[in-house]
KOLMI-629691 format. One record per residue (C-alpha): residue number from 0; x, y, z. Coordinates in steps of 0.5 Angstrom, whole numbers, plus 500, padded with zeros to 3 digits. Example, Ala and Ser with C-alpha at 12.3 -4.5 7.8 and 13.67 -1.06 7.14 Angstrom:
residues 2
ATOM:pos:c1:c2:c3
ATOM:0:525:491:516
ATOM:1:527:498:514
END
This chain:
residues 183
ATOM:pos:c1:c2:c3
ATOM:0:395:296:777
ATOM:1:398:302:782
ATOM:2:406:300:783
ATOM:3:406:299:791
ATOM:4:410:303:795
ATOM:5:415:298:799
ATOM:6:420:303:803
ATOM:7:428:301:804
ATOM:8:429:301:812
ATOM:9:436:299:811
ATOM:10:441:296:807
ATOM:11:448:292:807
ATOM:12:452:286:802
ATOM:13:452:280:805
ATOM:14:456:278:799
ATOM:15:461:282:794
ATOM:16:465:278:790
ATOM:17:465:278:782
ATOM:18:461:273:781
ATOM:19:455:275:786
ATOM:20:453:281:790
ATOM:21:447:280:795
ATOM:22:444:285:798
ATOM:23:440:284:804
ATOM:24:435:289:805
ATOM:25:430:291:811
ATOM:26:423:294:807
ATOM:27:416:297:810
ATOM:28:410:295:806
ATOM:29:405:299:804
ATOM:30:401:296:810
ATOM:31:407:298:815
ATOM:32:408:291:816
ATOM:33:416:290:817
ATOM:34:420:285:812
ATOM:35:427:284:816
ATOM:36:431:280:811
ATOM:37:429:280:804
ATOM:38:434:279:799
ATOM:39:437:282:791
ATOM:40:441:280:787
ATOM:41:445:285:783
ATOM:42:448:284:775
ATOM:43:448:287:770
ATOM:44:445:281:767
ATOM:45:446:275:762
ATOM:46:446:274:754
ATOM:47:443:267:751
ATOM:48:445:267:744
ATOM:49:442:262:739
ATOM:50:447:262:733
ATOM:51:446:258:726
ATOM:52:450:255:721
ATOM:53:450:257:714
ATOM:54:445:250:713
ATOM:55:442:252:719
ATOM:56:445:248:725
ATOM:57:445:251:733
ATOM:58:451:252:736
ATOM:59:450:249:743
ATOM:60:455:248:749
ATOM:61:454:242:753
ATOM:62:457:244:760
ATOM:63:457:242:768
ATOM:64:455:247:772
ATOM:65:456:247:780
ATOM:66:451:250:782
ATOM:67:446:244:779
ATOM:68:452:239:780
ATOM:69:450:236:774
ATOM:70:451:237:766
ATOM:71:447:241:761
ATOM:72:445:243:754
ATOM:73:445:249:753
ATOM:74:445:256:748
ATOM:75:452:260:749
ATOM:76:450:265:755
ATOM:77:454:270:759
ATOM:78:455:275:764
ATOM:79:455:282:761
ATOM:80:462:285:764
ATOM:81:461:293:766
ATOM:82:459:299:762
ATOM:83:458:293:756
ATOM:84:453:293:751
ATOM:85:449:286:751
ATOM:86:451:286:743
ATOM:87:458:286:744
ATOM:88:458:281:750
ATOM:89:453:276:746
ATOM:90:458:276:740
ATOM:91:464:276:745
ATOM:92:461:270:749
ATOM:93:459:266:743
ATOM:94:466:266:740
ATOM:95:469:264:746
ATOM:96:465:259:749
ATOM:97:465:256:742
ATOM:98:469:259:737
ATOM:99:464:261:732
ATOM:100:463:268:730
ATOM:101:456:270:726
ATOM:102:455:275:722
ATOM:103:449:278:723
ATOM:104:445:278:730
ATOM:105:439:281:732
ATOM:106:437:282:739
ATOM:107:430:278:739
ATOM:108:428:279:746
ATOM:109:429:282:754
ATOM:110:427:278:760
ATOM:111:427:279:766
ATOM:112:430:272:769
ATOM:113:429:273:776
ATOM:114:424:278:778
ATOM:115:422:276:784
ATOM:116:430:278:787
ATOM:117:434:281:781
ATOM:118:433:287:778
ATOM:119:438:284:772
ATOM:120:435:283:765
ATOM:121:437:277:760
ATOM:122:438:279:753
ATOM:123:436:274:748
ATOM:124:440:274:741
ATOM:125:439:271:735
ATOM:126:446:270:730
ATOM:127:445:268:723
ATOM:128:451:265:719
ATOM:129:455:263:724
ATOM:130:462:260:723
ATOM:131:468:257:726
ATOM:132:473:262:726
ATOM:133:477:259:732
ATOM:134:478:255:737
ATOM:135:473:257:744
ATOM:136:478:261:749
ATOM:137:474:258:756
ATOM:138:475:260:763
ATOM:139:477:257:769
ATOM:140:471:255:771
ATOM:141:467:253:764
ATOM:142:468:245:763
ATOM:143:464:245:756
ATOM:144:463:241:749
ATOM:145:460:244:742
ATOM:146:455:241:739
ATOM:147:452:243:733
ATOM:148:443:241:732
ATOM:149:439:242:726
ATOM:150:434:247:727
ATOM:151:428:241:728
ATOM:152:432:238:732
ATOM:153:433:243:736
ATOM:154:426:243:737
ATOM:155:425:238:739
ATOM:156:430:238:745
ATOM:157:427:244:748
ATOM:158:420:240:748
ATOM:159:423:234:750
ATOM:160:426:237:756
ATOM:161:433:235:754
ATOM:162:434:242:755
ATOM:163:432:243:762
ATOM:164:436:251:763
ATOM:165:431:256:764
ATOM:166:434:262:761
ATOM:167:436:257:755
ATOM:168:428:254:755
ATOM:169:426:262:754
ATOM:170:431:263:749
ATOM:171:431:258:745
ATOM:172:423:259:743
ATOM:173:424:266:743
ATOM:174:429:265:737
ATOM:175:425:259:734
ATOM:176:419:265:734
ATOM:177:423:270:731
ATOM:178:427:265:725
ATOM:179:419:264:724
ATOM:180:417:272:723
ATOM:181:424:272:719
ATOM:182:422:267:713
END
């Protein structure tokens, strides 16, 4: 397919804060029809990092989230800071939200989450050898427990739905793929 030519008429942030920057652009299709308010998200994107233990545990954060109102089992995710490179922030993100820090980790899969209106990538994880050096350093905002699952029962959480975030869904199945290429 022949990427379509969509032209951006005019262009203003409608939000510029550091937790969300929301563009709100005018676009001409290719048809000369005139979208007046279609809406981006811009990031610099996340990382989902999947960590086992040396007896093959996964590292996982239960957590509220606002946006949902509600609490979620998920992998260690965070946004990546400027000029950050994703390793360096899935490794930063794991021992801050939980403490553990791993010894080997191998960037196993990219995503684009949101496609439709962020041009902003995921960046999927995979650490092995994962111990608690610490106790987790966490923000204002992040209201969480560490859990430890055993690989199978890790599974068994994502296809039960128990696991319901998305990045946290891709992820872990992304990772689940890649342990079963390694072995």
């Amino acid at each position: 397919m022949e990427k379509p030519l969509w032209r951006i008429r005019s262009s203003s942030y409608v939000v510029d804060s550091p937790h969300m920057r929301l563009r709100v652009d005018e676009i001409v299709l290719p048809d000369g029809t005139i979208v007046p308010n279609y809406y981006v998200r811009e990031s610099h994107g996340f990382v989902v990092i999947a960590a086992l233990t040396h007896d093959e545990h996964v590292v996982l954060v239960r957590q509220y989230r606002y946006g949902s109102d509600s609490i979620h089992l998920e992998l260690p995710a965070g946004m990546l800071q400027d000029g950050e490179d994703p390793m360096s922030c899935a490794r930063r993100e794991l021992a801050e939200e939980t403490g553990y820090e791993a010894a080997r980790c191998d960037l196993v899969a990219e995503f684009f989450p949101e496609a439709v209106r962020s041009a902003a990538r995921a960046y999927v994880f995979a650490a092995t050898g994962a111990v608690k050096s610490r106790e987790p350093r966490l923000e204002a905002t992040e209201h969480l427990e560490v859990e430890l699952a055993t690989l199978p029962r890790f599974r068994a959480l994502l296809r039960d739905g128990t696991i319901d975030a998305g990045p946290s869904i891709a992820a872990g199945y992304r990772v689940l793929d890649f342990l079963e290429r390694l072995s």
